[in-house]
C-alpha positions in Angstrom: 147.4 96.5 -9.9 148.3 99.1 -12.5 148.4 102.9 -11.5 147.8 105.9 -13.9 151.6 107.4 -12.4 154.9 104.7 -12.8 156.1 106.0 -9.4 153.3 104.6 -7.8 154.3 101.1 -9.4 157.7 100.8 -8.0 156.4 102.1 -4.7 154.3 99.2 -4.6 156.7 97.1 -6.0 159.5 97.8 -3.1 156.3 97.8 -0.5 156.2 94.3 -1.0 159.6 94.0 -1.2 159.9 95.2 2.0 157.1 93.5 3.4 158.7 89.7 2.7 161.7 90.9 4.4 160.0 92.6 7.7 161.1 89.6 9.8 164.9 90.8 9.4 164.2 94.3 10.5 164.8 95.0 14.2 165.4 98.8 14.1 165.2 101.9 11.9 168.8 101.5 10.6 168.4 98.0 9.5 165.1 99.6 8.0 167.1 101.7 6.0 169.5 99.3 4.7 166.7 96.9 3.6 164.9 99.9 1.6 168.3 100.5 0.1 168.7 97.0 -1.2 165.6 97.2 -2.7 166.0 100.3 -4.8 169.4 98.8 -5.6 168.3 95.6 -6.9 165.4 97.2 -9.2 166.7 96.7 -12.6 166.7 98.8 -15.7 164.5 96.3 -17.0 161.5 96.7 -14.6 162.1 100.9 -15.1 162.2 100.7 -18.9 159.0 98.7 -18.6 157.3 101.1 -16.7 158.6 104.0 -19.1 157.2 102.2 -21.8 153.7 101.9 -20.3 153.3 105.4 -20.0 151.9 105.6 -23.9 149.1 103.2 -22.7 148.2 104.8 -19.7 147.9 108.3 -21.4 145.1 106.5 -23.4 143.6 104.9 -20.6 142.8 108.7 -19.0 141.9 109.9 -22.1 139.4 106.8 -23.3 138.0 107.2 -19.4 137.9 111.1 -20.0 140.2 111.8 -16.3 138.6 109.4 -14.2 140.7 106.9 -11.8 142.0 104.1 -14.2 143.9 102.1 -11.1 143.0 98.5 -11.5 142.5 98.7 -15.0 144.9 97.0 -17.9 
């Protein structure tokens, strides 16, 4: 899934993350600790390739003149 904002993207991204590691979290600090790995092990890599979208999804809102473009490549 592709959304028109990057930030979106790595939400979803450490969502599911998160989700394949919910069987190790037993209370909010441990919580805490797991979301923190996650942002920590996001690499420059995945970022830059989400700066580097944001050319293409510019056109996307503009070739569907504003409308919702989630879902779309």
């Amino acid at each position: 899934m592709v959304f028109d904002n990057i930030i979106e993207n790595l939400w979803l991204f450490m969502e599911r993350k998160l989700h394949s590691r919910k069987n190790n979290i037993n209370s909010s600090a441990e919580l805490f600790q797991e979301i923190q790995k996650i942002w920590i092990d996001i690499t420059p890599q995945y970022v830059q390739s989400l700066y580097t979208s944001i050319p293409r999804r510019i056109m996307q809102v503009i070739r569907l003149k504003g409308h919702r473009t989630t879902g779309i490549r």
